[in-house]
Chimera marker file (.cmm) of the C-alpha trace (Angstrom):
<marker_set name="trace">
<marker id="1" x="-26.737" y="-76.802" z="114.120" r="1" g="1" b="0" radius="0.5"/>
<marker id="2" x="-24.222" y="-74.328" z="116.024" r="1" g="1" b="0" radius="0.5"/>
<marker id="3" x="-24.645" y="-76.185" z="119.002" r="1" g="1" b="0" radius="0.5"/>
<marker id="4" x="-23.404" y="-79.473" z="117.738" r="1" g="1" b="0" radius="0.5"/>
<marker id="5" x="-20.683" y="-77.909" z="115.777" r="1" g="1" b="0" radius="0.5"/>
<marker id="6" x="-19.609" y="-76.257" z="118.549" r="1" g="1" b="0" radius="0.5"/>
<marker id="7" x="-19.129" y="-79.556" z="120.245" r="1" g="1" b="0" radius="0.5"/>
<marker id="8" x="-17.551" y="-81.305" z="117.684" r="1" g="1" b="0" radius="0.5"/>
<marker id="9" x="-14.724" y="-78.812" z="117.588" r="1" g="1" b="0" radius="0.5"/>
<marker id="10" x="-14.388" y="-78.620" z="121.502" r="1" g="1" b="0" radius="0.5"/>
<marker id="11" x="-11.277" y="-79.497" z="122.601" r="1" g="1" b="0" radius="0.5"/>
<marker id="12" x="-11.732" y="-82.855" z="125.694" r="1" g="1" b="0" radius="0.5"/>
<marker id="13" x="-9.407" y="-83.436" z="127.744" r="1" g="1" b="0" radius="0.5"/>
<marker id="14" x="-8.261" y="-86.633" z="129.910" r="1" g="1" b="0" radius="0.5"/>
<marker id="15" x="-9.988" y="-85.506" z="132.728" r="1" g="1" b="0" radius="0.5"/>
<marker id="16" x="-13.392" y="-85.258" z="130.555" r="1" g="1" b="0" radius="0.5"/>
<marker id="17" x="-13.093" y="-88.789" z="129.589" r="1" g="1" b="0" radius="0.5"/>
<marker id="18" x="-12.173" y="-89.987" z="132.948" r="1" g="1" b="0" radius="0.5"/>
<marker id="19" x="-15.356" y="-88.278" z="134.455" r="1" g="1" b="0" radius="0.5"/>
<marker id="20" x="-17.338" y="-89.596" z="131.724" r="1" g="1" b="0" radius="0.5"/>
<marker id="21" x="-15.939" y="-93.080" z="132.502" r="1" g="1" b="0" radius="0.5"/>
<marker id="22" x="-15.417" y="-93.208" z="135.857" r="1" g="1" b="0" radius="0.5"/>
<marker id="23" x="-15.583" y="-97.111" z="135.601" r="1" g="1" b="0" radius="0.5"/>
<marker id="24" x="-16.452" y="-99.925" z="133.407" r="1" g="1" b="0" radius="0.5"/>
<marker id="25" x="-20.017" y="-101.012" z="135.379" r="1" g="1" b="0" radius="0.5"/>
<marker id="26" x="-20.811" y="-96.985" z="135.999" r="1" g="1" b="0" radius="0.5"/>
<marker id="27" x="-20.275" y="-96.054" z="132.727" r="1" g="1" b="0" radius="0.5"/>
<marker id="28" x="-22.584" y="-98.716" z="131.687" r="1" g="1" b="0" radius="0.5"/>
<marker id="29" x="-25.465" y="-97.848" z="134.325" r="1" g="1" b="0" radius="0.5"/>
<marker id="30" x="-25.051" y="-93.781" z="133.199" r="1" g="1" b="0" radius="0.5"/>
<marker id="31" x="-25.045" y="-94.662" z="129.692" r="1" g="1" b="0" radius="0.5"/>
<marker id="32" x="-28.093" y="-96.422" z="130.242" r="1" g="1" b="0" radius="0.5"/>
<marker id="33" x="-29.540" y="-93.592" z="132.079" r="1" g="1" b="0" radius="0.5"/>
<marker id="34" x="-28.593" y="-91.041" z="129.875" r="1" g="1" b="0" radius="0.5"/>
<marker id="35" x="-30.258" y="-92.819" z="126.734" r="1" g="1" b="0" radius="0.5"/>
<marker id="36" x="-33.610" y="-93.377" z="129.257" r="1" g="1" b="0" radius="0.5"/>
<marker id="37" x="-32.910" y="-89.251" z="130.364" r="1" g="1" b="0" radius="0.5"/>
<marker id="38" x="-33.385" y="-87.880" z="126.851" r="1" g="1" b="0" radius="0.5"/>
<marker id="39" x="-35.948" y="-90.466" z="125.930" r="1" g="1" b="0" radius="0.5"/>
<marker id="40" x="-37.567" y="-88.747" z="129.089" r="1" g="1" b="0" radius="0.5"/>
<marker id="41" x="-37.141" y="-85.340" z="127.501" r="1" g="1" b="0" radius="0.5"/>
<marker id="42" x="-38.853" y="-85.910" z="124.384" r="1" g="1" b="0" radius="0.5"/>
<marker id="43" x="-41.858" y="-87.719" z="126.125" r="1" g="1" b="0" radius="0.5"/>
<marker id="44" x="-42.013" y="-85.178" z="129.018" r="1" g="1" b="0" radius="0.5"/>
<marker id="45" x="-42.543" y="-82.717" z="125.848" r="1" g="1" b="0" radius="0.5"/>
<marker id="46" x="-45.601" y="-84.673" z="124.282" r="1" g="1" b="0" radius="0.5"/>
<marker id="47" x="-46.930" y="-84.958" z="127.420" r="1" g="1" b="0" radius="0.5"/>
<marker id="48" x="-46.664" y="-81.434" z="128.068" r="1" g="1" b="0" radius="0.5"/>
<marker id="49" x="-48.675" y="-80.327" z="125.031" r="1" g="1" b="0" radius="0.5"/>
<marker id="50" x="-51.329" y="-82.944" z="125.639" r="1" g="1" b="0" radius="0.5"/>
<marker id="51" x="-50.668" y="-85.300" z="122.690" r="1" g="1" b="0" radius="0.5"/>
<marker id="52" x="-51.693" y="-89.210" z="122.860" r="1" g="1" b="0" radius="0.5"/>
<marker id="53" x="-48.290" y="-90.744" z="122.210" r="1" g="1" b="0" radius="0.5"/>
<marker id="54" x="-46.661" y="-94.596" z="122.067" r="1" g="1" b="0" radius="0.5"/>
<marker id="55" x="-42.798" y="-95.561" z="123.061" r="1" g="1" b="0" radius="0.5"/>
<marker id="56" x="-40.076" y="-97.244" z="122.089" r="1" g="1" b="0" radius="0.5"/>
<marker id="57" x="-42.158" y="-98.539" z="119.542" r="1" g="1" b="0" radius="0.5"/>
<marker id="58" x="-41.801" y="-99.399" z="115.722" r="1" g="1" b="0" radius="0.5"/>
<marker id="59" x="-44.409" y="-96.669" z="113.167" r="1" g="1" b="0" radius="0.5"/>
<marker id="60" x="-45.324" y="-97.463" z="110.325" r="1" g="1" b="0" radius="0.5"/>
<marker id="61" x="-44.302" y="-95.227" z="107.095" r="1" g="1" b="0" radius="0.5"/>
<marker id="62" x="-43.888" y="-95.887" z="103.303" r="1" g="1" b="0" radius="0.5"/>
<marker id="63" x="-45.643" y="-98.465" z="101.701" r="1" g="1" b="0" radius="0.5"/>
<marker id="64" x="-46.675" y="-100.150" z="105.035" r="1" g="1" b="0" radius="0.5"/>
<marker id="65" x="-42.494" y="-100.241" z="105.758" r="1" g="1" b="0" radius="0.5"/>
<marker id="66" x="-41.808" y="-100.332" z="109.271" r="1" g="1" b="0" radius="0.5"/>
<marker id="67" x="-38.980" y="-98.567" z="111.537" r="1" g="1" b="0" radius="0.5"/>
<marker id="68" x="-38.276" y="-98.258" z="114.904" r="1" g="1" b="0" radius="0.5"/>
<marker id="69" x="-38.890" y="-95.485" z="117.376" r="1" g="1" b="0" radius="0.5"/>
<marker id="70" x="-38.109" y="-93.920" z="120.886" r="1" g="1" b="0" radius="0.5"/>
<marker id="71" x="-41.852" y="-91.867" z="120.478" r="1" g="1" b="0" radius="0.5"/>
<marker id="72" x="-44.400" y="-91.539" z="117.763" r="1" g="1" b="0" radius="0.5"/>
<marker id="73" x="-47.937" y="-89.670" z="117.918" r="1" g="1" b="0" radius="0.5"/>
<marker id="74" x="-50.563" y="-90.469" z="118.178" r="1" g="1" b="0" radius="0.5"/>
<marker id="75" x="-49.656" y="-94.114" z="117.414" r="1" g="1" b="0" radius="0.5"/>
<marker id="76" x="-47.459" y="-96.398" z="115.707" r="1" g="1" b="0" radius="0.5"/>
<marker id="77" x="-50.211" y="-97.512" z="112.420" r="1" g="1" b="0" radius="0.5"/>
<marker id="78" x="-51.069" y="-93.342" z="112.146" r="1" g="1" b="0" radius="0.5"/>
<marker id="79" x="-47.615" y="-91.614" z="112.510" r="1" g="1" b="0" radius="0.5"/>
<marker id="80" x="-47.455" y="-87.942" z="111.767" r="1" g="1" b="0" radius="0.5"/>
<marker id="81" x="-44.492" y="-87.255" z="114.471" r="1" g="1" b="0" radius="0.5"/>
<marker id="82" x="-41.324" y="-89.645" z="115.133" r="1" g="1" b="0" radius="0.5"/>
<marker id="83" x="-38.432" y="-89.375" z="117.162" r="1" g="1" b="0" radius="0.5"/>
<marker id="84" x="-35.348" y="-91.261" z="117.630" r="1" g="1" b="0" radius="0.5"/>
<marker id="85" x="-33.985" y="-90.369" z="120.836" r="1" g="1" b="0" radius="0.5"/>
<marker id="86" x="-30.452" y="-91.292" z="121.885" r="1" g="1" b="0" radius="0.5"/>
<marker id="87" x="-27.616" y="-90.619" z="124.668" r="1" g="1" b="0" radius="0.5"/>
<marker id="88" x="-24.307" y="-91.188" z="123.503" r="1" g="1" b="0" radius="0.5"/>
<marker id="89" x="-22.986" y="-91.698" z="126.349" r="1" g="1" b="0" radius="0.5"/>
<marker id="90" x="-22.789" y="-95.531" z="125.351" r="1" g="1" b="0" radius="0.5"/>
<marker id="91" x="-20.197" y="-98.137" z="123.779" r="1" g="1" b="0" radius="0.5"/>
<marker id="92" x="-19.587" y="-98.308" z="120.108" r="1" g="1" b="0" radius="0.5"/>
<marker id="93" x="-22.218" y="-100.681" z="118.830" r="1" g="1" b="0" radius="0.5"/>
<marker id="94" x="-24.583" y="-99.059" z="120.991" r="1" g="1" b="0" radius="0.5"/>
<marker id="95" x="-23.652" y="-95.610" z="118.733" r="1" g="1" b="0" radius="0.5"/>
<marker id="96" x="-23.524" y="-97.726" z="115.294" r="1" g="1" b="0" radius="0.5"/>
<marker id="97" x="-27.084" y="-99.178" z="116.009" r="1" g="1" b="0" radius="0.5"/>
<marker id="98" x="-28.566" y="-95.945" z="117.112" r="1" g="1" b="0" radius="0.5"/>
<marker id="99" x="-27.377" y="-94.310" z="113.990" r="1" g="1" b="0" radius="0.5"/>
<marker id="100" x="-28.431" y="-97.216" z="112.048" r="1" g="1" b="0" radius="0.5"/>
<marker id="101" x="-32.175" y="-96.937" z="113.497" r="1" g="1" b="0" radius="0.5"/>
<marker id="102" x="-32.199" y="-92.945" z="112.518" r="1" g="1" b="0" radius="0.5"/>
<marker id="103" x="-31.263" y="-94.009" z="109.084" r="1" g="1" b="0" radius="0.5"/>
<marker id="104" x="-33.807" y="-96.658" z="108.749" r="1" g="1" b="0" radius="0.5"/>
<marker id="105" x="-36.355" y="-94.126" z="110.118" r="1" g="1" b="0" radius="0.5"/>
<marker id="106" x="-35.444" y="-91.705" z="107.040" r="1" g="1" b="0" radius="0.5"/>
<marker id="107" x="-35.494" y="-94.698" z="104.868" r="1" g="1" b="0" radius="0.5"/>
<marker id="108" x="-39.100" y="-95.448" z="105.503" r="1" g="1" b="0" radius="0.5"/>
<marker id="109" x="-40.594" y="-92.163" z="106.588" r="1" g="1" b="0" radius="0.5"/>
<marker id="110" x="-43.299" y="-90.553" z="104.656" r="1" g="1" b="0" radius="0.5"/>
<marker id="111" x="-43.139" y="-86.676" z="103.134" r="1" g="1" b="0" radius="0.5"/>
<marker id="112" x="-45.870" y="-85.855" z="105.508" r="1" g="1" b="0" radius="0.5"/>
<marker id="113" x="-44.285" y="-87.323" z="108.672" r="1" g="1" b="0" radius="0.5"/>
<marker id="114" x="-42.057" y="-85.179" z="111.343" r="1" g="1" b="0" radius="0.5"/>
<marker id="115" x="-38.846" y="-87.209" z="112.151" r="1" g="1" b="0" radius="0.5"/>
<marker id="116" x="-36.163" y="-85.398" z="114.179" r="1" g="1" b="0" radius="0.5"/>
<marker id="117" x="-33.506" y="-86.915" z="116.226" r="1" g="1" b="0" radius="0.5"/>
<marker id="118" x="-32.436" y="-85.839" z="119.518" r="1" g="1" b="0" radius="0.5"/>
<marker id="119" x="-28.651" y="-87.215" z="120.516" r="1" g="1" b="0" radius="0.5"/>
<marker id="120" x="-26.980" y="-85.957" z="124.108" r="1" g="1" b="0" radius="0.5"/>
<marker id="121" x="-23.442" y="-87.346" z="125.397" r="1" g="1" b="0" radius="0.5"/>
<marker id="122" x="-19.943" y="-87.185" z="125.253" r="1" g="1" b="0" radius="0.5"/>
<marker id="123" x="-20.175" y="-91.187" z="123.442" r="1" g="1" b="0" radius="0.5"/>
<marker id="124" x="-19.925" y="-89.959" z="120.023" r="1" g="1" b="0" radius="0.5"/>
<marker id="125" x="-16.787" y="-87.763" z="120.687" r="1" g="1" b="0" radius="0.5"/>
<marker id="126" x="-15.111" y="-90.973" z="119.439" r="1" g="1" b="0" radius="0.5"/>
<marker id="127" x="-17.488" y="-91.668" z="116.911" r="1" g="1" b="0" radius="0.5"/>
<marker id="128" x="-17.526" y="-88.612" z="114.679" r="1" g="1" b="0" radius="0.5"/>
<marker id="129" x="-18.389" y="-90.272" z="111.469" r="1" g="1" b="0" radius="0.5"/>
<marker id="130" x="-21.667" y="-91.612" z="113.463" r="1" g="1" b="0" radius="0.5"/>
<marker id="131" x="-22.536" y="-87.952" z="114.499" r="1" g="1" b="0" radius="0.5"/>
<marker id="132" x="-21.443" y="-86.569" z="110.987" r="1" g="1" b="0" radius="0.5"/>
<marker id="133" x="-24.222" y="-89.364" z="109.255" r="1" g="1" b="0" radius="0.5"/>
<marker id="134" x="-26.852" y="-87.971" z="111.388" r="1" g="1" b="0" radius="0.5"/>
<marker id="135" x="-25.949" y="-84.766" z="110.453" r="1" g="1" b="0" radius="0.5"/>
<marker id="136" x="-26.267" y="-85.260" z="106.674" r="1" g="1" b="0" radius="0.5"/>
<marker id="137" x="-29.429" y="-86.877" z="106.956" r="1" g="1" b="0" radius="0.5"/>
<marker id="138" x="-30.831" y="-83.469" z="108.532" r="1" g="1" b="0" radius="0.5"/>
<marker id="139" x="-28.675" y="-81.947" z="105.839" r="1" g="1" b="0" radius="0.5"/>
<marker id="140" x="-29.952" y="-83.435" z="103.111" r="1" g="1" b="0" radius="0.5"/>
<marker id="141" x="-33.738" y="-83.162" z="104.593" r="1" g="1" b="0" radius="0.5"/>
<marker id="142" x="-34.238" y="-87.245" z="105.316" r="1" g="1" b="0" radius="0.5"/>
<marker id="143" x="-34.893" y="-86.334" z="108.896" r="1" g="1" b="0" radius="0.5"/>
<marker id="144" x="-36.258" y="-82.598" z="110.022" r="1" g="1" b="0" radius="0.5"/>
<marker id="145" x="-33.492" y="-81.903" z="112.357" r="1" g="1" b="0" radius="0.5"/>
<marker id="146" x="-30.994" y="-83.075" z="114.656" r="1" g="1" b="0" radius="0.5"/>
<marker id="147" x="-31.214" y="-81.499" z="118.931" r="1" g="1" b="0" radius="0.5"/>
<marker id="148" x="-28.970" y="-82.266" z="121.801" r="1" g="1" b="0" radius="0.5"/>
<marker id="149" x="-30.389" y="-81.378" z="125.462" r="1" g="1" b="0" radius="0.5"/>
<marker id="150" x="-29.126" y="-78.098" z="125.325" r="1" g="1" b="0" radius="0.5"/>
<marker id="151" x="-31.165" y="-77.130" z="122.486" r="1" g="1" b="0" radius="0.5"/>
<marker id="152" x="-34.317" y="-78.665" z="123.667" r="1" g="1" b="0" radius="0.5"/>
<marker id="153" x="-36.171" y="-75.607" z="124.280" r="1" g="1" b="0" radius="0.5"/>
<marker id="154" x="-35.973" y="-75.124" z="120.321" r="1" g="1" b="0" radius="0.5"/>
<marker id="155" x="-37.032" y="-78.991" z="119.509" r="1" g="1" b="0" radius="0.5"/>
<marker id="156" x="-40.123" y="-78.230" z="121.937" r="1" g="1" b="0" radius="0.5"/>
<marker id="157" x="-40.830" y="-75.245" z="119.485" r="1" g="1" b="0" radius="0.5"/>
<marker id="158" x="-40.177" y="-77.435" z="116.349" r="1" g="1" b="0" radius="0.5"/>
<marker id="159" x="-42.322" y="-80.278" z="117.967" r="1" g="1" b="0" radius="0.5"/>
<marker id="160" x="-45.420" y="-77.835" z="118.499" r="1" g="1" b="0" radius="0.5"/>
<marker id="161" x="-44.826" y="-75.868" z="115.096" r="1" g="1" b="0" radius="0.5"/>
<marker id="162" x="-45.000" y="-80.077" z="113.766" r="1" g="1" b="0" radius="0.5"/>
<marker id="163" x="-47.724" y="-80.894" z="115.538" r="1" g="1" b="0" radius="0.5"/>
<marker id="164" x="-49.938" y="-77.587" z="115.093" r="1" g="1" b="0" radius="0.5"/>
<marker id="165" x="-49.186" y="-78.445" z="110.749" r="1" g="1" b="0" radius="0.5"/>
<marker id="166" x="-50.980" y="-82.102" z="111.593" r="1" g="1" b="0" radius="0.5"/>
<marker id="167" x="-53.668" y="-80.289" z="112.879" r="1" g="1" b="0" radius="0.5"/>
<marker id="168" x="-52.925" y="-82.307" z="116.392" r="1" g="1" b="0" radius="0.5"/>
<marker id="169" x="-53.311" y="-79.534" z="118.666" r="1" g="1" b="0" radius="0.5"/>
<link id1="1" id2="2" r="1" g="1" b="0" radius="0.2"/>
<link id1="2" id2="3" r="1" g="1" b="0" radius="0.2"/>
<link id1="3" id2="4" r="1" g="1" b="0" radius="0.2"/>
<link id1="4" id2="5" r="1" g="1" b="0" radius="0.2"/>
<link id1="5" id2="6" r="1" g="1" b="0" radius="0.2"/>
<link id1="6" id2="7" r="1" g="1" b="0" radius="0.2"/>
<link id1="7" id2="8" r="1" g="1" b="0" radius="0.2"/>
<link id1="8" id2="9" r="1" g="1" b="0" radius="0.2"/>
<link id1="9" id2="10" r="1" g="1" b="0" radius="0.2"/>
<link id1="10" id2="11" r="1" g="1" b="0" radius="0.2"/>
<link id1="11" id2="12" r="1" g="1" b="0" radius="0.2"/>
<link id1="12" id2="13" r="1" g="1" b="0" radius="0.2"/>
<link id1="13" id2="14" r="1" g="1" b="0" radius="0.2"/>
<link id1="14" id2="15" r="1" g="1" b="0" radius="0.2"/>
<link id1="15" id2="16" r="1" g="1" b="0" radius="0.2"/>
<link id1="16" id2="17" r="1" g="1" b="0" radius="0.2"/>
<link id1="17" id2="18" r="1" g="1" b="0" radius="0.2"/>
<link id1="18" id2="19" r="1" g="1" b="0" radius="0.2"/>
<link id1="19" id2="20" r="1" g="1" b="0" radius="0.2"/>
<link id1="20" id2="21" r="1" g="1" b="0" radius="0.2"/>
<link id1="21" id2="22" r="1" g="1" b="0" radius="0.2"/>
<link id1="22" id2="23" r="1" g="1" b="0" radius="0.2"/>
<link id1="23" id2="24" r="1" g="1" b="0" radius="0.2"/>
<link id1="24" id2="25" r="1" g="1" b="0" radius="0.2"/>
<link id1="25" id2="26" r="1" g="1" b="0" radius="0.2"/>
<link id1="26" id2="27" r="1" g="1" b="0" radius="0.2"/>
<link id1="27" id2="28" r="1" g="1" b="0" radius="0.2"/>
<link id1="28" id2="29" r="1" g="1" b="0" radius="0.2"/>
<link id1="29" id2="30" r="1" g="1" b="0" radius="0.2"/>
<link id1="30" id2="31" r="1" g="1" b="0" radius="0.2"/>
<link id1="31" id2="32" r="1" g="1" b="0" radius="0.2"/>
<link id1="32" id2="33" r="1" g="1" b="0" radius="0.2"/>
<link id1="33" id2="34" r="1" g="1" b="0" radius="0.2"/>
<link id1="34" id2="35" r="1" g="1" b="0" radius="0.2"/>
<link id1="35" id2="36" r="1" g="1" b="0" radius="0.2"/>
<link id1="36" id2="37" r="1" g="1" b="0" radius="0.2"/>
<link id1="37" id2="38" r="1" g="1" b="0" radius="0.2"/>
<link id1="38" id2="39" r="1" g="1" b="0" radius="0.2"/>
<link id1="39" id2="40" r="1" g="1" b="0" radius="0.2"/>
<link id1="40" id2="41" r="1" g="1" b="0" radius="0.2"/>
<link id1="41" id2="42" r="1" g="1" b="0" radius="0.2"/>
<link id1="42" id2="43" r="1" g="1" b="0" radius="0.2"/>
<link id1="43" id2="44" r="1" g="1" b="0" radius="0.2"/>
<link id1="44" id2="45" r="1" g="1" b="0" radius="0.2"/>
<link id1="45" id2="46" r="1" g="1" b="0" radius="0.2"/>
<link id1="46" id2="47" r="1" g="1" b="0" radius="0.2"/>
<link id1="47" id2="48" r="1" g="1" b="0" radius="0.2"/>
<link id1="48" id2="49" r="1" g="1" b="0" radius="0.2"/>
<link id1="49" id2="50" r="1" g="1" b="0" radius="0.2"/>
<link id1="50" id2="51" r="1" g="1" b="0" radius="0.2"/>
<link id1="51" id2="52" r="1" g="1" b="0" radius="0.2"/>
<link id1="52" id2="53" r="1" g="1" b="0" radius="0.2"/>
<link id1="53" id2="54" r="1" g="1" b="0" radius="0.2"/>
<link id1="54" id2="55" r="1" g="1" b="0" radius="0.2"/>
<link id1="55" id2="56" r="1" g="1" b="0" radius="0.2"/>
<link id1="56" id2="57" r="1" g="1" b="0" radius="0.2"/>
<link id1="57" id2="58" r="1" g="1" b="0" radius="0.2"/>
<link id1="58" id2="59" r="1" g="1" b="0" radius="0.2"/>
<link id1="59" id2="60" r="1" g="1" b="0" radius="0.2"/>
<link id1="60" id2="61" r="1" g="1" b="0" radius="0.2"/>
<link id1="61" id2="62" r="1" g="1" b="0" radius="0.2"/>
<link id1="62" id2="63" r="1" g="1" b="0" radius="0.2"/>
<link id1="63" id2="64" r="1" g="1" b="0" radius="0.2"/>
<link id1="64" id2="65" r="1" g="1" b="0" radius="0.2"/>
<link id1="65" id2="66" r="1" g="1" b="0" radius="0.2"/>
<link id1="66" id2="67" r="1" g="1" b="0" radius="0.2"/>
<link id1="67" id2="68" r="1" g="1" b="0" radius="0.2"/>
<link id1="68" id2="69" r="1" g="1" b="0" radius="0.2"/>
<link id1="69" id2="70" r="1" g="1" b="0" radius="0.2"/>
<link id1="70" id2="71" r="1" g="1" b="0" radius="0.2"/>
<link id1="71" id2="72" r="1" g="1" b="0" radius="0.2"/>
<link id1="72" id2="73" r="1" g="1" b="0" radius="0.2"/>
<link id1="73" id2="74" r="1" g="1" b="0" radius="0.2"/>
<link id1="74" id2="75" r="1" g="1" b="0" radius="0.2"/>
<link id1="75" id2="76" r="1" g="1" b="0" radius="0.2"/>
<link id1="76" id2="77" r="1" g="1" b="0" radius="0.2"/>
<link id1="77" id2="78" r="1" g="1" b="0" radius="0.2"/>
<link id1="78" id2="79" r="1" g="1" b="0" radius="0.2"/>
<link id1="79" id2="80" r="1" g="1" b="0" radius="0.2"/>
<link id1="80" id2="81" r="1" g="1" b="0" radius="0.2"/>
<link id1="81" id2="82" r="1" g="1" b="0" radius="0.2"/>
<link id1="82" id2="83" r="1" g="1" b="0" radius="0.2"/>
<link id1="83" id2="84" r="1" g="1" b="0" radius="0.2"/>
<link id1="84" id2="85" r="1" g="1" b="0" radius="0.2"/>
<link id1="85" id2="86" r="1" g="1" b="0" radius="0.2"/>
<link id1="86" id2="87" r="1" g="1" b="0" radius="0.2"/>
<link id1="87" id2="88" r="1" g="1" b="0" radius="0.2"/>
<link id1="88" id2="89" r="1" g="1" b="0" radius="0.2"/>
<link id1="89" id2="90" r="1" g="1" b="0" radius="0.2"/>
<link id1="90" id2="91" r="1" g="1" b="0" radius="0.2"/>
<link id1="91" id2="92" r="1" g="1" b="0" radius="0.2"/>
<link id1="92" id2="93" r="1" g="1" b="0" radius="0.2"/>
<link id1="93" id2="94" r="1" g="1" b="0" radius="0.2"/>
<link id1="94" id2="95" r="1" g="1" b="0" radius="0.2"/>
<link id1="95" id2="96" r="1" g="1" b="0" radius="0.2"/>
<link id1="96" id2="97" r="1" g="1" b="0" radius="0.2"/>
<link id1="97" id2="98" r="1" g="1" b="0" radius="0.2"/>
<link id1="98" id2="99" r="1" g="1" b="0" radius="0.2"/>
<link id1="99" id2="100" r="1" g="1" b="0" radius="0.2"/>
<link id1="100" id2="101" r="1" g="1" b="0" radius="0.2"/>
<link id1="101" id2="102" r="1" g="1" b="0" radius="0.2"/>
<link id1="102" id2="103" r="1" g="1" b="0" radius="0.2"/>
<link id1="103" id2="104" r="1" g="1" b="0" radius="0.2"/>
<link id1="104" id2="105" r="1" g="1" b="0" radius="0.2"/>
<link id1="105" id2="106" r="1" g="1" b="0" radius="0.2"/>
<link id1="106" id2="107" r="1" g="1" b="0" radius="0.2"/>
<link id1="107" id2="108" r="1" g="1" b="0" radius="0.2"/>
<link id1="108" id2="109" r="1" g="1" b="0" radius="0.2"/>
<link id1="109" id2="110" r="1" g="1" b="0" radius="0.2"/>
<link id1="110" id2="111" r="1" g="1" b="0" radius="0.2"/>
<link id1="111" id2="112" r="1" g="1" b="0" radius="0.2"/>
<link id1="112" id2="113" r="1" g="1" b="0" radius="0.2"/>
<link id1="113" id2="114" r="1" g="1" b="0" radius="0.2"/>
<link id1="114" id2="115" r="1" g="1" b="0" radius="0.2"/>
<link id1="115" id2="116" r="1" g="1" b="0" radius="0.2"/>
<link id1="116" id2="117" r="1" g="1" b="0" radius="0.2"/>
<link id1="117" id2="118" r="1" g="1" b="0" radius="0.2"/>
<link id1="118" id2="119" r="1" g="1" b="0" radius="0.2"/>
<link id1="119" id2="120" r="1" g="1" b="0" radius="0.2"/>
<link id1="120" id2="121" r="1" g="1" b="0" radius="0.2"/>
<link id1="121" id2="122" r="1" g="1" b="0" radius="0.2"/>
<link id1="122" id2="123" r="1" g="1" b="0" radius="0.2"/>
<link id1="123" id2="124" r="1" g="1" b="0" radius="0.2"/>
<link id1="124" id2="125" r="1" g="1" b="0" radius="0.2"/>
<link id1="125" id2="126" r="1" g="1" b="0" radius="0.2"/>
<link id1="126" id2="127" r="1" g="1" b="0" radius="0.2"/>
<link id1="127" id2="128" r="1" g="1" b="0" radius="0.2"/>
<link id1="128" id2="129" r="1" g="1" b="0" radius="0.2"/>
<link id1="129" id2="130" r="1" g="1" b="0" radius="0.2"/>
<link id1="130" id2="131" r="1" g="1" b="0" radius="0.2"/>
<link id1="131" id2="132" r="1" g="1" b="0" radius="0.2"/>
<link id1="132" id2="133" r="1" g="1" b="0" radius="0.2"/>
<link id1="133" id2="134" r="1" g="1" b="0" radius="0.2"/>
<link id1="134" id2="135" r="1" g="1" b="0" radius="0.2"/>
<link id1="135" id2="136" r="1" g="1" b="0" radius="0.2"/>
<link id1="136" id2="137" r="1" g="1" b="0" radius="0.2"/>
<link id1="137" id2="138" r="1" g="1" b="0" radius="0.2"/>
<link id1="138" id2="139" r="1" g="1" b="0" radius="0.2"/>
<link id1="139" id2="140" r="1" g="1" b="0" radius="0.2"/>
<link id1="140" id2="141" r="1" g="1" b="0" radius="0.2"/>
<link id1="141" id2="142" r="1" g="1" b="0" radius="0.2"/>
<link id1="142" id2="143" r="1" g="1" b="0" radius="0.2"/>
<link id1="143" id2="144" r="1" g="1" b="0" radius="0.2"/>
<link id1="144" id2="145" r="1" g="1" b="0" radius="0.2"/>
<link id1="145" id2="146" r="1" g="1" b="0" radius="0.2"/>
<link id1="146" id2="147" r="1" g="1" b="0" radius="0.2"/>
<link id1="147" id2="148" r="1" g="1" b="0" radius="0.2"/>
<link id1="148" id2="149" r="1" g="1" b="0" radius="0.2"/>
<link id1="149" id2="150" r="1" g="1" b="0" radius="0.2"/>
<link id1="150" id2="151" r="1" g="1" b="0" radius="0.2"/>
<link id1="151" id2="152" r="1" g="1" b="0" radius="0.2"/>
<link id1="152" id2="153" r="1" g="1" b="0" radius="0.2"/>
<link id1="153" id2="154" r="1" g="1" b="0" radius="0.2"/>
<link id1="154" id2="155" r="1" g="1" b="0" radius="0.2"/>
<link id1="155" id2="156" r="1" g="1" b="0" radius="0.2"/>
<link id1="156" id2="157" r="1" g="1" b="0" radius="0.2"/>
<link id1="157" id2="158" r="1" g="1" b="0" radius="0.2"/>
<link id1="158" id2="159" r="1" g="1" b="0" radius="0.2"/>
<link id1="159" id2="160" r="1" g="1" b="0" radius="0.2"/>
<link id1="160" id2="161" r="1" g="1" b="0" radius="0.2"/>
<link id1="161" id2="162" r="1" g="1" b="0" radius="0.2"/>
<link id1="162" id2="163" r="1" g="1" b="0" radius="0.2"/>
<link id1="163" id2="164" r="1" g="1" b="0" radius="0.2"/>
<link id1="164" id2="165" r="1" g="1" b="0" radius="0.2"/>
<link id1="165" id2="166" r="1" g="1" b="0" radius="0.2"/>
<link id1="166" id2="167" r="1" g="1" b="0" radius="0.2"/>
<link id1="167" id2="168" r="1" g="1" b="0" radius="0.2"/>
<link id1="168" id2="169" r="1" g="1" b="0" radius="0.2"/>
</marker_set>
């Protein structure tokens, strides 16, 4: 949580936008990288501990309700773990949809299922009522907690503490 208050309160200046948009059709290809770079993350993490896993996927959760997903283990019909996984290094609607698909995660999710979300970019710099709905959602305990990149090393522990509970590994 320090992390991303830390970078809500930085201080940007032109020059951080300009690198971060250093044209319309490269901003576009690095947003799209940077949403497929933290998807990698989170998969490169499953894969690490050995766990059969699906992507970008929908899982099934309360009373057969369906939601969409950037990883769930071991599969989409037996969900104990899901992940949204988003760069925000993206336009608008591409932030308002992926907070939209965390909150339709929490919506559905069961009390025994593991749902964090990982979010990484300067995107949602611009869209701090996005990153402050994600927030309350780990807040208020709808989804088990909210990482950037930086913090990865302490979703990895979260994930294995998660997965060691289900009796996965």
């Amino acid at each position: 949580m320090s992390q991303a208050n830390a970078q809500l309160h930085q201080q940007y200046g032109t020059a951080d936008v300009l690198i971060a948009r250093a044209g319309t059709r490269a901003a576009a290809a690095a947003a799209s990288r940077q949403g497929r770079d933290v998807e990698d993350e989170i998969e490169a993490v499953a894969k690490d501990l050995g766990l059969p896993y699906e992507t970008r996927t929908r899982f099934t959760g309360r009373n057969d309700r369906t939601a969409p997903c950037d990883l769930v283990i071991p599969n989409s019909g037996a969900a104990e773990i899901v992940v949204a996984a988003n760069g925000f290094d993206s336009t608008g609607s591409r932030l308002t949809d992926a907070v939209r698909e965390i909150e339709e995660m929490a919506e559905v999710r069961t009390p025994r299922q593991f749902v964090p979300a990982v979010i990484d970019g300067i995107g949602w710099k611009n869209r701090i009522s996005d990153l402050r709905k994600i927030h309350k959602l780990w807040v208020t305990n709808q989804i088990d907690g909210m990482y950037t990149l930086a913090t990865l090393d302490q979703f990895r522990e979260d994930f294995e503490d998660a997965a060691r509970l289900r009796e996965l590994l």
